[in-house]
PAMIKOL-935638 format. One record per residue (C-alpha): residue in three letters; x, y, z. Coordinates in steps of 0.2 Angstrom, whole numbers, padded with zeros to 4 digits, always signed. Last residue first. Example, Ala and Ser with C-alpha at 12.3 -4.5 7.8 and 13.67 -1.06 7.14 Angstrom:
REM PAMIKOL-935638
SER+0068-0005+0036;ALA+0062-0022+0039;
//
This chain:
REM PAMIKOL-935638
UNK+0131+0036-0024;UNK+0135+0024-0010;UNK+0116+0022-0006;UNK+0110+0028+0010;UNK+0102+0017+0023;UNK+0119+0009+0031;UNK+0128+0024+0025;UNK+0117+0039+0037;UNK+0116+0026+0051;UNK+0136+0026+0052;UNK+0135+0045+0050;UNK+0122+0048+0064;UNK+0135+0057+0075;UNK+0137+0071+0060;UNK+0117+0073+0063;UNK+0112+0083+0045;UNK+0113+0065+0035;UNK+0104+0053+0050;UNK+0090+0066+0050;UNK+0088+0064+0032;UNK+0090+0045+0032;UNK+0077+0044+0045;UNK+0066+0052+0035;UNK+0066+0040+0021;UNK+0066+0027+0034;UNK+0047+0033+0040;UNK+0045+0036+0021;UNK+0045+0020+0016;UNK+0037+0013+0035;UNK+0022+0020+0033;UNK+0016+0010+0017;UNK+0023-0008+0023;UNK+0014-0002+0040;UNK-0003+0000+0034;UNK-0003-0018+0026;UNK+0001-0024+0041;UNK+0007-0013+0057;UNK+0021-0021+0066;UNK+0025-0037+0054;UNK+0019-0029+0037;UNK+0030-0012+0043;UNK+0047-0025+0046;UNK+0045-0034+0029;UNK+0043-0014+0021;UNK+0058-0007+0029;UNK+0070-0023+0026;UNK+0064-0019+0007;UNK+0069-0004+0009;UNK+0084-0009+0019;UNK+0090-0018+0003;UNK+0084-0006-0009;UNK+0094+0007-0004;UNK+0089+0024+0002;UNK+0090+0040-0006;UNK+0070+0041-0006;UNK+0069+0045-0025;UNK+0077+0029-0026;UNK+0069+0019-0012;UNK+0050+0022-0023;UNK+0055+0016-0039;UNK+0069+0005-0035;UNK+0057-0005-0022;UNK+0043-0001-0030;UNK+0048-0008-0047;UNK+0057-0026-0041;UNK+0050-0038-0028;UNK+0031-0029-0025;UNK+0028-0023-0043;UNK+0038-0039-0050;UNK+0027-0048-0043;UNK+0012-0040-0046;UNK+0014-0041-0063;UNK+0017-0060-0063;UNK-0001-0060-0055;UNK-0009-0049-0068;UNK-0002-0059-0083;UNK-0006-0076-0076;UNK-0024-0069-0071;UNK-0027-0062-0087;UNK-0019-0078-0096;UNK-0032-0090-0087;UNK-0045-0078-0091;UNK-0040-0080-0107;UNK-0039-0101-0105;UNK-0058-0103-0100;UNK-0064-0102-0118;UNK-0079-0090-0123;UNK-0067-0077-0134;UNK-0079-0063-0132;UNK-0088-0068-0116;UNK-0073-0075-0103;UNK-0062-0061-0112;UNK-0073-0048-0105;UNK-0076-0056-0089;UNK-0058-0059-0084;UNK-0056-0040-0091;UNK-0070-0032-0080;UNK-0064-0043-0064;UNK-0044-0040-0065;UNK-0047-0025-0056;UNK-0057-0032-0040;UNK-0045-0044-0038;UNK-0032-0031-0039;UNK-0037-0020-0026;UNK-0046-0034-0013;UNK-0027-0039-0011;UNK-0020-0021-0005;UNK-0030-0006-0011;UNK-0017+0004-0019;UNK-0017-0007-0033;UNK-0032-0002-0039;UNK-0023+0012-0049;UNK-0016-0002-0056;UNK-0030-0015-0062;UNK-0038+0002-0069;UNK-0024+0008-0078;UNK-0024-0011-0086;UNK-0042-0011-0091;UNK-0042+0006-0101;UNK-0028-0001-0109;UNK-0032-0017-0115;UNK-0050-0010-0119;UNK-0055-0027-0129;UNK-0044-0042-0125;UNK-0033-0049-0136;UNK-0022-0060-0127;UNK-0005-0048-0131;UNK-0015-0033-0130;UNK-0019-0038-0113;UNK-0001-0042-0107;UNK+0004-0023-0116;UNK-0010-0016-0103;UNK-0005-0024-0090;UNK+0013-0016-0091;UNK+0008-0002-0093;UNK-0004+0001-0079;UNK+0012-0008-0070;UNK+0022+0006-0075;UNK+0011+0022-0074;UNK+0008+0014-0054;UNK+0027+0013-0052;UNK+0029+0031-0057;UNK+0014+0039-0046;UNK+0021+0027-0032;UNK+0039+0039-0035;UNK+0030+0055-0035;UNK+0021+0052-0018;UNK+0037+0047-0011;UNK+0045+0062-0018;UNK+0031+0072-0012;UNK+0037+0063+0006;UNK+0054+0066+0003;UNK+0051+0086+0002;UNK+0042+0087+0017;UNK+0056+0079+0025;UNK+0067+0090+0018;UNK+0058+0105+0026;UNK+0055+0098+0042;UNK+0074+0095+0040;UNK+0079+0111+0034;UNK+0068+0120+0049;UNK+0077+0111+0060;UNK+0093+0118+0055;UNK+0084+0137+0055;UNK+0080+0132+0073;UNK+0096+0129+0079;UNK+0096+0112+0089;UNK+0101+0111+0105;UNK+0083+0114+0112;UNK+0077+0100+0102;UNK+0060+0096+0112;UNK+0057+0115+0114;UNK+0061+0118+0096;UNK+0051+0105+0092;UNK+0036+0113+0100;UNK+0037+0130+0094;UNK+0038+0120+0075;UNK+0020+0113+0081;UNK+0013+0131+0084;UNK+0018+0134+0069;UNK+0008+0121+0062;UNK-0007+0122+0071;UNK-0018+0123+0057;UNK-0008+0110+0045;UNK-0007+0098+0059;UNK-0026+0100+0065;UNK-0033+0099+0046;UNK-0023+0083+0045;UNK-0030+0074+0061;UNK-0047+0078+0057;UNK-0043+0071+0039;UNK-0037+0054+0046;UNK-0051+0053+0061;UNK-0067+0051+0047;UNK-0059+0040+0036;UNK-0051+0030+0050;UNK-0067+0027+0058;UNK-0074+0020+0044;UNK-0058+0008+0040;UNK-0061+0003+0059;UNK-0079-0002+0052;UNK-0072-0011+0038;UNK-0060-0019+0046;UNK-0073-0028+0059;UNK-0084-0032+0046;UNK-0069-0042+0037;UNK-0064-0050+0053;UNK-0082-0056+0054;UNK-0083-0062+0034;UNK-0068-0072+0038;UNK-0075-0078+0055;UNK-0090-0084+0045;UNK-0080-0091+0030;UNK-0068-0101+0041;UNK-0085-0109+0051;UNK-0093-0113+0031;UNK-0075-0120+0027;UNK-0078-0137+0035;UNK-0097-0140+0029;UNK-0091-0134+0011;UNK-0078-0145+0012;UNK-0091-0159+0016;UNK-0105-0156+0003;UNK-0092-0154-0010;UNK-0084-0171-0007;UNK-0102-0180-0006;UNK-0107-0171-0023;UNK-0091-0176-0030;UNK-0096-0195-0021;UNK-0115-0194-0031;UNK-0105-0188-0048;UNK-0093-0206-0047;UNK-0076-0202-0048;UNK-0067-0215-0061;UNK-0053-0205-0065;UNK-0056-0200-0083;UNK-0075-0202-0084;UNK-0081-0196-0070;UNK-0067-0183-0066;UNK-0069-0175-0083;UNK-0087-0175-0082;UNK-0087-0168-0068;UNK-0075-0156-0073;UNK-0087-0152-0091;UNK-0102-0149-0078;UNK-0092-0137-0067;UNK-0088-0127-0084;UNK-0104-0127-0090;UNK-0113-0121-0074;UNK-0099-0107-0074;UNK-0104-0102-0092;UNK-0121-0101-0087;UNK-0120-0091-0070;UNK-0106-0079-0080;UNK-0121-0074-0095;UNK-0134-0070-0078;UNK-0118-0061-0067;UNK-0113-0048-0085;UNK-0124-0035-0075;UNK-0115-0038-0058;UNK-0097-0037-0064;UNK-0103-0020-0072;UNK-0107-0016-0056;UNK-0092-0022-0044;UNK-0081-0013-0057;UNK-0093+0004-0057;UNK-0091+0001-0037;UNK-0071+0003-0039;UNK-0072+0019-0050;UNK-0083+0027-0040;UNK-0070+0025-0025;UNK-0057+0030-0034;UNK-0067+0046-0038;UNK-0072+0048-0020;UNK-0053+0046-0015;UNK-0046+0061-0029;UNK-0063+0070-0022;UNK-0057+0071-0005;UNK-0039+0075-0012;UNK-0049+0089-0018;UNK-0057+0095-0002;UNK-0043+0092+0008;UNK-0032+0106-0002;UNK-0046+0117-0004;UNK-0051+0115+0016;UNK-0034+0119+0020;UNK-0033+0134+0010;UNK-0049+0139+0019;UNK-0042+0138+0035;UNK-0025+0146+0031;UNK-0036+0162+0024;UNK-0033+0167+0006;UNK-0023+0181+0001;UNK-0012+0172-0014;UNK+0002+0166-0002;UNK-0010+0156+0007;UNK-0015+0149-0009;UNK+0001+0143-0011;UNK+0007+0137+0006;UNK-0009+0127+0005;UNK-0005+0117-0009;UNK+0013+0116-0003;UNK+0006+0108+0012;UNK-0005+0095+0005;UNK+0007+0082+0003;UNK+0016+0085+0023;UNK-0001+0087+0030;UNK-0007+0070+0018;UNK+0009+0061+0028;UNK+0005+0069+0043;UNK-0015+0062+0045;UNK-0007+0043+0040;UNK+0006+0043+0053;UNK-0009+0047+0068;UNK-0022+0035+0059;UNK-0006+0023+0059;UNK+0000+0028+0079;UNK-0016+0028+0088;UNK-0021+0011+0082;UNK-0004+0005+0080;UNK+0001+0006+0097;UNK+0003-0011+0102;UNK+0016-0013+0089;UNK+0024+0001+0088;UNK+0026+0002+0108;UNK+0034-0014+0107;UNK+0045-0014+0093;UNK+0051+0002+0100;UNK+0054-0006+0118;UNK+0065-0021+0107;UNK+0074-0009+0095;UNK+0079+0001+0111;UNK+0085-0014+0120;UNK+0094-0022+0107;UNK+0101-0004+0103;UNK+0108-0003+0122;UNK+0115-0018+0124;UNK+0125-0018+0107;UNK+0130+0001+0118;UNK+0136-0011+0131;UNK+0143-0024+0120;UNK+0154-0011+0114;UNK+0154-0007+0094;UNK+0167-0007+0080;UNK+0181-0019+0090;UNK+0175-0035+0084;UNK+0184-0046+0099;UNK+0198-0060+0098;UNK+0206-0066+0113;UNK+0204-0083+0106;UNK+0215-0077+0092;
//
């Protein structure tokens, strides 16, 4: 028993993964502002190709097929993005009825405290004074780190498409390239993969479309429930939103916080908004996109899930995104490699 050792893999080629995982890790990491615009611009390739490839086929120029293609998942974006200021708006015209109630409800807990735990209102105020003196430097670099996303957010905008229109241009010329890198590999069989892989990503696409339809669903029942006028309208919104992580949902769940705030006038509908919306969300991160998304994907949940954990470590919110369909991918190259079996069944499924 002492002499004992697992005989499935040498501690030579263990050597050889750990140190390949680690140098990956690495270049991942510190080159995730060349490598996310970079993942990003062949993810929308790989979407719009098949719009292109069709209007190709019907006479027009790959040049202008590609500008259709961009141009309307351009307006897809601008029409999210009207949809978000319209929130931020109509938050903006209901601000004068929200100041009053807010001034009510911070006079109702001062009285609370006061008269219930003994606090008087000049040591609240004392309280106040001093967490707002010790949060003013957090806000600051908050509000710094949030200017300095937003303007490599811009950059990202304009680089993302660039990047896009230059993959689908040169795209044979690209295929010439990978059969230069692969020289063993038969073209037509590495024409299958590129052709797979296009296929996994609309899959992916197709699978986010499904989770967003269930948690636009699913919000929309939990606001019928509480009563709140436009359940549904408000619940699609909250998850199309979504896709914006964090600042997506707070910014969805204003209108019907602000809504039930004024028709009902008691704090505990918003209360339920948030409770409803947050348990949502949960089970958006922990159960539907997982078996949504990995399912179409091939891959199983548990190294989806690994998938996403690792992407939110290397890349943020960016990498739990990229790194779907990176194993996606991966999965299909590990299925047509008969070398890559063992890698084929750890990601696969045992269907």
């Amino acid at each position: 028993m002492q002499n004992f050792k697992p005989m499935f893999i040498s501690d030579s080629g263990l050597l050889r993964w750990t140190q390949f995982l680690v140098f990956a890790s690495l270049i991942l990491y510190f080159g995730r502002n060349l490598f996310i615009p970079l993942s990003f611009a062949v993810l929308i390739s790989f979407v719009l190709y098949p719009i292109c490839w069709w209007l190709e086929s019907r006479g027009l120029g790959r040049l202008m097929a590609i500008s259709i293609a961009l141009s309307i998942l351009i307006l897809f974006g601008l029409l999210l993005f009207a949809l978000l200021v319209s929130q931020f708006v109509s938050f903006l015209d209901e601000w004068p009825n929200l100041q009053v109630k807010l001034a009510r409800s911070i006079d109702d807990v001062s009285n609370v405290l006061s008269n219930t735990f003994g606090i008087a209102v000049d040591d609240q105020k004392n309280i106040v004074s001093r967490i707002r003196d010790q949060s003013g430097a957090n806000i600051l670099q908050m509000v710094k780190s949030t200017i300095s996303a937003s303007a490599f957010s811009l950059v990202l905008l304009v680089l993302i498409p660039v990047y896009a229109v230059l993959i689908l241009y040169y795209r044979t010329y690209w295929m010439k390239v990978l059969g230069r890198i692969f020289p063993e590999e038969r073209t037509e069989g590495l024409r299958e993969v590129i052709a797979l892989t296009i296929k996994a990503y609309y899959n992916f696409i197709k699978g986010m479309a499904v989770v967003y339809i269930i948690v636009g669903t699913l919000n929309s029942v939990g606001l019928l429930i509480l009563g709140v006028p436009h359940a549904i309208l408000f619940g699609f919104i909250a998850s199309i939103l979504t896709f914006i992580p964090y600042v997506g949902i707070i910014v969805g769940s204003l209108l019907p916080i602000t809504m039930a705030w004024i028709t009902y006038d008691s704090a505990w509908y918003p209360v339920g908004i948030v409770a409803i919306f947050g348990f949502v969300q949960y089970l958006e991160a922990n159960v539907i996109f997982p078996l949504a998304v990995s399912s179409r994907l091939n891959v199983n949940t548990l190294m989806m899930l690994l998938a996403i954990f690792a992407g939110g470590i290397l890349w943020g919110m960016a990498g739990m995104i990229l790194f779907v369909p990176f194993v996606g991918i991966a999965k299909l190259i590990a299925d047509h490699n008969p070398k890559w079996k063992t890698a084929s069944m750890i990601l696969g499924t045992e269907k």
